[in-house]
C-alpha positions as CSV (number, residue, x, y, z in Angstrom):
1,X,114.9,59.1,103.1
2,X,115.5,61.7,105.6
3,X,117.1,64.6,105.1
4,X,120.1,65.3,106.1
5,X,120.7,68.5,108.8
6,X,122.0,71.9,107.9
7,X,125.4,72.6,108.6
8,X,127.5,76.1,108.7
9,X,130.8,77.1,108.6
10,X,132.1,80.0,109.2
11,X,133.2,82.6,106.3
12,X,131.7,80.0,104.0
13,X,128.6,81.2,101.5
14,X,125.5,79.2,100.7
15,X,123.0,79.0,97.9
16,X,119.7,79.0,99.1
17,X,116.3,78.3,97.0
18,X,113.2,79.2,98.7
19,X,109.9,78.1,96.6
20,X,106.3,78.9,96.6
21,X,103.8,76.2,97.9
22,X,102.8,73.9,95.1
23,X,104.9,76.1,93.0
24,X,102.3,78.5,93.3
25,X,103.3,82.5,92.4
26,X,105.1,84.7,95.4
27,X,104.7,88.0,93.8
28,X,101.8,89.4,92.4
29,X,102.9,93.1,91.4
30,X,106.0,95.3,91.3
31,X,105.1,96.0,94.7
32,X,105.7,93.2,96.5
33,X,108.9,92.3,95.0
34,X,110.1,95.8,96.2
35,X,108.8,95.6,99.8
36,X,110.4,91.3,99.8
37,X,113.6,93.1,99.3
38,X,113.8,95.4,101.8
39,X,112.4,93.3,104.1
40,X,115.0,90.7,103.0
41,X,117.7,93.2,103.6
42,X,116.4,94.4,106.7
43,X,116.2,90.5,108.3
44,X,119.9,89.8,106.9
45,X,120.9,92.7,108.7
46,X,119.1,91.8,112.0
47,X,120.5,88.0,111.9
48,X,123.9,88.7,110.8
49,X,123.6,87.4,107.2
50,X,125.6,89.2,104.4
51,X,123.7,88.9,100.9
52,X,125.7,88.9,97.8
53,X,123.3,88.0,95.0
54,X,119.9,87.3,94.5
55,X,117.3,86.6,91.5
56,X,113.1,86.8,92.3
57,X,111.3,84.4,90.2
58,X,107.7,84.5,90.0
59,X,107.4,81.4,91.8
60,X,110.8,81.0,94.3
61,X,114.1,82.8,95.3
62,X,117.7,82.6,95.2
63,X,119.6,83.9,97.5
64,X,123.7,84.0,97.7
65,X,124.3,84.8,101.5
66,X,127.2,84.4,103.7
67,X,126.1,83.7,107.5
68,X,128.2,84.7,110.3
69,X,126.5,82.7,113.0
70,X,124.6,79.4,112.9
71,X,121.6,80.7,113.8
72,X,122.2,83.8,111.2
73,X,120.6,82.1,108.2
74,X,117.4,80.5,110.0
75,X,116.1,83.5,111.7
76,X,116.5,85.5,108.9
77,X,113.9,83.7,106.8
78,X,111.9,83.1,110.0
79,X,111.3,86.3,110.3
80,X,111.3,87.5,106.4
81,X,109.0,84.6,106.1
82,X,106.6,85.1,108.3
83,X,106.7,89.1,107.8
84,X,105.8,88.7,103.9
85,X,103.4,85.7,104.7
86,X,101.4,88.0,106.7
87,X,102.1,91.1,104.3
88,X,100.5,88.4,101.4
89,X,97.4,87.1,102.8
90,X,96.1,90.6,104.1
91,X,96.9,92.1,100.6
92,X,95.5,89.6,99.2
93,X,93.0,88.5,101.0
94,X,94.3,84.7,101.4
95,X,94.9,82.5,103.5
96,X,97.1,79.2,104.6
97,X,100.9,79.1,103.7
98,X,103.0,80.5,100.9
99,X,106.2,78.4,101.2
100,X,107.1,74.9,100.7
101,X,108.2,73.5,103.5
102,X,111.7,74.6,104.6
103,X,114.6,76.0,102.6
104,X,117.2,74.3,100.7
105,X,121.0,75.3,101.2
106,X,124.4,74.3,99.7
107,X,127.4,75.6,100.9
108,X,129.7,76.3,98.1
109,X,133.4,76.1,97.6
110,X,133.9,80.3,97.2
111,X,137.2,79.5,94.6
112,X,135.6,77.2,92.2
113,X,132.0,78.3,92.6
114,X,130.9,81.5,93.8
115,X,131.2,83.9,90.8
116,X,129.6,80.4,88.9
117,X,126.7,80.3,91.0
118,X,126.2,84.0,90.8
119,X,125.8,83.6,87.3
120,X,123.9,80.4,87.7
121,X,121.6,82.5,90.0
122,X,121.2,85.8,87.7
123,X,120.5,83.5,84.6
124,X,117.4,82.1,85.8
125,X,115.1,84.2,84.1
126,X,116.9,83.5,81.1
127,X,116.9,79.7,81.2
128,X,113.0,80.5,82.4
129,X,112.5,82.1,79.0
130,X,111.0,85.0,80.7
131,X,114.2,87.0,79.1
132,X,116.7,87.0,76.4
133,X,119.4,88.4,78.7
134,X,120.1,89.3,82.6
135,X,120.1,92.8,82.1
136,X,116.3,93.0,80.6
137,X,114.9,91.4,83.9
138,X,114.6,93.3,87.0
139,X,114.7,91.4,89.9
140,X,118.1,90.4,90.4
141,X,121.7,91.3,91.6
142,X,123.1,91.5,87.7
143,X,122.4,95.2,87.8
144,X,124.3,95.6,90.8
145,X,127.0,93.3,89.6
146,X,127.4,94.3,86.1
147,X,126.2,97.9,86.2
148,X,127.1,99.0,89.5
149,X,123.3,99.9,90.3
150,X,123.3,100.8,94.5
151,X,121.7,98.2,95.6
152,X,121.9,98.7,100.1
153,X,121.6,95.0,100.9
154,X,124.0,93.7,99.1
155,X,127.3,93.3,99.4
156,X,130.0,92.4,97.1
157,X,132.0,88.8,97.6
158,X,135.9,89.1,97.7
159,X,136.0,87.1,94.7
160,X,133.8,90.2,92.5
161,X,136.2,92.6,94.1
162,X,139.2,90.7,92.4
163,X,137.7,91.3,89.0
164,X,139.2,94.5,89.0
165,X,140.7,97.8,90.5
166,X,137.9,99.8,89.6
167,X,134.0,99.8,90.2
168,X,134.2,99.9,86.2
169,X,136.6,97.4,85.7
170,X,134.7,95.1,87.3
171,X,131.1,95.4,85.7
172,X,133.2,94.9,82.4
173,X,134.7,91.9,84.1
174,X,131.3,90.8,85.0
175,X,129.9,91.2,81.7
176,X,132.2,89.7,80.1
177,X,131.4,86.4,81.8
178,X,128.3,86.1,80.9
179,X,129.6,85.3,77.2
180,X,130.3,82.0,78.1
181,X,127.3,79.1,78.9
182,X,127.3,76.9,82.0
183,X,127.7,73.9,80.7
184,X,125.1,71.0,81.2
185,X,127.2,69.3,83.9
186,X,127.8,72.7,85.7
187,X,123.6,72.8,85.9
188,X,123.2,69.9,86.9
189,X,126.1,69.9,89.4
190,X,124.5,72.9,91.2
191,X,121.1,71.8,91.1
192,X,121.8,68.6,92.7
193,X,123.7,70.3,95.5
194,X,121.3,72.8,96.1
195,X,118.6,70.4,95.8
196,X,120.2,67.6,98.0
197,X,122.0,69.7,100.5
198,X,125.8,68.8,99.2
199,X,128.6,70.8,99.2
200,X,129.2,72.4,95.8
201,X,133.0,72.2,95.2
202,X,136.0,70.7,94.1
203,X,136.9,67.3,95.5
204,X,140.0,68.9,97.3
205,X,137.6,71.2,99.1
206,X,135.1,68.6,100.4
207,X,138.5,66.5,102.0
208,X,139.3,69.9,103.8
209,X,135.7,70.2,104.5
210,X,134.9,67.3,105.6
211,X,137.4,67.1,108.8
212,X,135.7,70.1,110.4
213,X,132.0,68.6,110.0
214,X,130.1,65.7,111.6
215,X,128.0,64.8,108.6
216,X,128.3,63.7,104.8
217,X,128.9,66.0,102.5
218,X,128.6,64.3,99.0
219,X,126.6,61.5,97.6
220,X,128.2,58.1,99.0
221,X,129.9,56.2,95.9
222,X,127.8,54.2,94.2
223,X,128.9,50.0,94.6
224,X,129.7,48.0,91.7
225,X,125.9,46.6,90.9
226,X,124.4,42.6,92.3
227,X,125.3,40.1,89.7
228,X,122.4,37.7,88.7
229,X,121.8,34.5,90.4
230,X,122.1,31.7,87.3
């Protein structure tokens, strides 16, 4: 089946997963997650992308970005991808690619979703096993979140700043939602999404969204199944 385009909207964020080729590893040392970040925050700047939250798994990234263009989010990993590519195989001594094929993107309904897939993004390591909580695991935008740690790329959503009318106020906010589980169905509502290039929202959302777009957005309804010949 072919996949369906990209599509951008203004002042509307996306989820994006970017993975390693063959799932193999992106990161090697402390080093190179430092020097993907900059260079990530560098490129968003560049292309007009503004990053909200992130998490860098061994293998893949997620990124929470908000593009301002519709060119923003393509050139930015263009050029990240190609910078770390190159930074990889000399380092390394390697050769070939490191990605797998192109990104995958979902735009997400900011209301219903985007402090949701934050969490669904900073939880990774946890659901990974690689961690018992967010906090113990370095690479992501909990810290900044949920402990105010200055983190230059990143910028908070709207929705964070609602949590409260303090920096503090807010990383107690924060934590405090990470008490509560995603449920099954909110997993596997995101990863199908992310995975398939739907819009993640409510159904209220997609029949706003939907008039300003010329594609689908959702999965088309499934018909009532063939019945047997006798």
């Amino acid at each position: 089946m072919a996949r369906l385009p990209r599509f951008f909207v203004p002042g509307y964020p996306l989820h994006v997963i970017q993975r390693g080729n063959n799932r193999d590893a992106l990161f090697f040392n402390k080093a190179d997650y430092r020097i993907y970040l900059d260079w990530l925050g560098e490129a968003a700047r560049r292309h007009g992308c503004t990053l909200h939250a992130y998490v860098l798994m061994t293998n893949h990234v997620h990124i929470l970005l908000t593009p301002e263009q519709p060119y923003s989010l393509p050139k930015m990993f263009q050029s990240l991808g190609r910078r770390y590519v190159q930074y990889v195989n000399t380092t390394y001594q390697r050769t070939g690619t490191l990605w797998e094929g192109r990104y995958r993107a979902t735009l997400i309904d900011s209301e219903a979703y985007l402090l949701t897939c934050c969490r669904y993004i900073e939880l990774n390591p946890v659901r990974a096993e690689m961690v018992r909580h967010p906090r113990e695991y370095l690479w992501s935008s909990y810290h900044f979140h949920a402990e105010g740690k200055a983190e230059p790329w990143l910028t908070p959503h709207a929705l964070y700043q609602r949590l409260g009318r303090t920096a503090a106020e807010r990383q107690k906010a924060y934590r405090e939602l990470f008490r509560r589980k995603l449920s099954g169905e909110t997993l596997d509502a995101i990863r199908e999404a992310t995975n398939k290039a739907w819009v993640l929202g409510s159904e209220r959302f997609k029949a706003r969204l939907v008039r300003k777009i010329d594609r689908r957005i959702a999965p088309l309804p499934r018909g009532r199944p063939r019945s047997r010949p006798a």
